[in-house]
N, C-alpha and C positions, 0 to 999 in steps of 0.2 A: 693153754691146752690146744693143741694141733686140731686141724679139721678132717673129722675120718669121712669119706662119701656114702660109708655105708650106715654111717648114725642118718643120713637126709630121709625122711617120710613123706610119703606121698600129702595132698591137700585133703583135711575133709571137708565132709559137705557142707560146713556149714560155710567155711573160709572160701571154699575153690567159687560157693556163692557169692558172696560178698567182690571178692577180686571178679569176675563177670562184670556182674554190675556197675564196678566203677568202668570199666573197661566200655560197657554199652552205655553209659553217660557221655563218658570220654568221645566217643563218636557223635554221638547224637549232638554234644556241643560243637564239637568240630564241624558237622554239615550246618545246623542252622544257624553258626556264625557266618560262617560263608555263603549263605542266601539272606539274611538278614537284611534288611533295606535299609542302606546306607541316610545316615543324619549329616544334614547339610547346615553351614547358620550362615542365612542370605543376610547384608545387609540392606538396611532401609533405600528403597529406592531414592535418588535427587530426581527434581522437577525443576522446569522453570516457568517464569510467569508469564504469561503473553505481553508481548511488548502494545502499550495503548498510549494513545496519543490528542489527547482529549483537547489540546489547545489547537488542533489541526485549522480550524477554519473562522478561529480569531486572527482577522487583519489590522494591519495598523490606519489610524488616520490621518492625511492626509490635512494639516491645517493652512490654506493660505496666508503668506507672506504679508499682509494687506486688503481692505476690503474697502473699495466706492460704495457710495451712497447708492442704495439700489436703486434698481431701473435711470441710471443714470446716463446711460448710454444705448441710445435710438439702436438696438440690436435683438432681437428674440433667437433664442437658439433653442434647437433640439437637441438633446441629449441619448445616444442609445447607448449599449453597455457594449462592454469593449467582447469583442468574438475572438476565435481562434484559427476563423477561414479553414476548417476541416484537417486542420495540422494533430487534432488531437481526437486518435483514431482507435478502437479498442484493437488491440493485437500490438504482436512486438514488443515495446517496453512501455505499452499505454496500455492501461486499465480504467474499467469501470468510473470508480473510486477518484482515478485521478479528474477524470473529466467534470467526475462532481466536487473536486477542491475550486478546476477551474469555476468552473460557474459561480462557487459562492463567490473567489475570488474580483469575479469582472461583476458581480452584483454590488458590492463595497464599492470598487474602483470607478461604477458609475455613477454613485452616490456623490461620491468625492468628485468626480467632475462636474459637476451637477454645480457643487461649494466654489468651484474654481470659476466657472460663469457668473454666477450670483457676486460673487466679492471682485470681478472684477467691474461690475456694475450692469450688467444684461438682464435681461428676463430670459430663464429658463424654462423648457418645458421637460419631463422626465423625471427622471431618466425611465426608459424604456427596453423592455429587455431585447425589442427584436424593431428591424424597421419595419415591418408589416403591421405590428403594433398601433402605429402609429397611425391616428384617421385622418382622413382627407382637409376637414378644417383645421388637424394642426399644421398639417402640411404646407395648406396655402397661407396661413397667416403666421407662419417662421421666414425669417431670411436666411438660416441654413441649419446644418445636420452635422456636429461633431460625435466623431465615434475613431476607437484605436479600435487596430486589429493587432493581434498577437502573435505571428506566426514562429511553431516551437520548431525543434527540431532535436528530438531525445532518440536517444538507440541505446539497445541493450548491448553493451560489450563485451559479456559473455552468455549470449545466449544459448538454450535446452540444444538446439541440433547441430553447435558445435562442440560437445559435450561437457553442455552443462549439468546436463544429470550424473554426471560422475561425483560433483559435489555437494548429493543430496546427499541426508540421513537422518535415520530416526531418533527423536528426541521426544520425552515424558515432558508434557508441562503439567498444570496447575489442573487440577479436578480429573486426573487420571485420563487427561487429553494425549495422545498421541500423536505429532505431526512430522513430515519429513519437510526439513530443512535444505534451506539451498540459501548459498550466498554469490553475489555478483558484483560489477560493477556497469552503470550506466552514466550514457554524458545529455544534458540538458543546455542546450540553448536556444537563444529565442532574441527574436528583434521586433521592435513597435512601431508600427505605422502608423502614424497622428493622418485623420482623415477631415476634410470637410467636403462636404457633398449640400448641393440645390437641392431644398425637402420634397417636390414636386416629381420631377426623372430622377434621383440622386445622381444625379450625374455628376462624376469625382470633377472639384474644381481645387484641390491645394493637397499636397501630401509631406508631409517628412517622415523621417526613420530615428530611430533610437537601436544602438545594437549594443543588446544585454549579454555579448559573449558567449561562451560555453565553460562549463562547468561539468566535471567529472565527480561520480560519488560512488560508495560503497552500501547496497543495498542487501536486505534480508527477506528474503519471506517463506512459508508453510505451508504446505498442503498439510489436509487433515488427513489421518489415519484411524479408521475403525477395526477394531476386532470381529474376528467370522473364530466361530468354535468347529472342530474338528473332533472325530473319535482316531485315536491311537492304539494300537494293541501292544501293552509292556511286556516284555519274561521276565522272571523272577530267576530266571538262570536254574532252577532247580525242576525244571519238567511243566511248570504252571506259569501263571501267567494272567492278566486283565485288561478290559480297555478302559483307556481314561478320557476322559474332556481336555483337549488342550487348545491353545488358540493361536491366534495368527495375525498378524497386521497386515492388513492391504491398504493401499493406496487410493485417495481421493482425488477430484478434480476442486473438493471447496475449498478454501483459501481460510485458513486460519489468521493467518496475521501476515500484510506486504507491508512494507515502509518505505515503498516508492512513492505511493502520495503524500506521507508525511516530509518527503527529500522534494517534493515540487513545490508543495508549499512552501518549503523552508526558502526554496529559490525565487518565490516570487515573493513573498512577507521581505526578504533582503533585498529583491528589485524594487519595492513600492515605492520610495519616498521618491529613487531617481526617474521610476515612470512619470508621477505627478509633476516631479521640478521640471522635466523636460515640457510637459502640459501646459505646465503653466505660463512657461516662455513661448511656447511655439503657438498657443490662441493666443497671438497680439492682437489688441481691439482695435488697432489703425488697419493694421491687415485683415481683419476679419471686415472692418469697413468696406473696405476695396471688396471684398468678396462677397459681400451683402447689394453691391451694385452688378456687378457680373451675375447675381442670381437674377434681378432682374431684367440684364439680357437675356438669359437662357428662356427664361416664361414667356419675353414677347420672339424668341424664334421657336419656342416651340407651342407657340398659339396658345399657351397653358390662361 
């Protein structure tokens, strides 16, 4: 049957209803689909651990080759711990941290020369951390004062105001820690001065050298980063709008994790046995003889 135009009827009310309303649905879904707040799936944040170094200022020991029947040789010696003669300076590629590796470092090491005296048959007194330590009746009743001095010689290779802040960046560790990261490299070397000195003037009467080279390494460390909260005002793109909480990282000056002292220590725990072997050949007890008579020259020129 063909379609005539004039069989078509207008809508009644109850229909022209009906079709409105899906009509002002139809809308109303259309706007509040498109202001709708978008659904995001974050995934789980990665951390990492702080890097910790717990065997840092375990040294090795230093056993002599040999040991005399104690006190077997007419010698008393003074012992002090080996220094660094102000080579290890905070700034630059010297920290804190590292100066306290050195110390425990030359605290061991004077222990250990202390062993090297004793087995080569002397009396020892010490070890001592400073010469000023040391009182006037050790003084005079020693014939002399071995001590090494260490001088280093470390720089940073890529240091902050050649732009080394360009290889910083922020990294999540372990308990929702924040730090900004930076990696380098630094060169460590260092030479040993074997000393003996008159306990009285110290006045230096014998020196040699030991030279530990240089050595290059790849280091890391962290500044810590804290959160500061902020208000933000959002739109909802539809005329409204809220402010929220959100936050921010900034930068610290405290140091979450360096591994330059755990890199000196590694350098001197690898220098120790050849520190000691040299120690132990260069206090020869015939030569130390000789220089236990020369002390008592010095005391009778300087009226001591």
């Amino acid at each position: 049957m063909a379609f005539n135009p004039k069989d078509k009827r207008p809508l009644g009310r109850l229909e022209f209803s009906l079709v409105s309303l899906a009509a002002l649905l139809a809308g109303i879904f259309f706007v509040t689909g498109n202001c709708a707040t978008p659904q995001y799936n974050y995934a789980p944040p990665t951390y990492r651990a702080v890097p910790t170094f717990t065997d840092i200022y375990n040294w090795p020991k230093y056993t002599p080759p040999e040991a005399a029947k104690p006190a077997s040789v007419p010698l008393t010696v003074i012992i002090v711990d080996p220094e660094h003669n102000q080579t290890l300076k905070v700034g630059n590629a010297v920290t804190m941290e590292m100066i306290k590796v050195f110390n425990s470092f030359s605290s061991s090491m004077g222990q250990d020369f202390e062993a090297v005296m004793v087995a080569k048959g002397m009396t020892a007194k010490g070890p001592f951390e400073y010469y000023d330590e040391i009182t006037y009746t050790d003084k005079f009743t020693s014939d002399l004062i071995v001590q090494a001095i260490i001088v280093f010689d470390i720089n940073d290779l890529t240091p902050m105001e050649a732009g080394g802040y360009g290889a910083l960046k922020s990294e999540l560790f372990e308990n929702g820690q924040y730090g900004k990261v930076r990696y380098g490299k630094m060169s460590i070397g260092a030479k040993v001065y074997y000393y003996m000195y008159e306990p009285l003037s110290k006045e230096k009467m014998w020196v040699k050298k030991l030279d530990l080279g240089t050595e290059e390494f790849e280091y890391e460390m962290a500044y810590k980063q804290k959160q500061e909260a902020y208000e933000s005002y959002q739109t909802d793109e539809c005329g409204g709008g809220r402010y929220v909480t959100q936050y921010k990282m900034v930068d610290t000056a405290e140091t979450l994790y360096d591994t330059k002292p755990y890199l000196l220590a590694k350098k001197l725990k690898h220098e120790y046995g050849k520190i000691m072997e040299a120690g132990w050949t260069y206090f020869n007890v015939e030569e130390m003889k000789n220089m236990k008579a020369r002390t008592l020259d010095i005391r009778q020129r300087k009226q001591y």
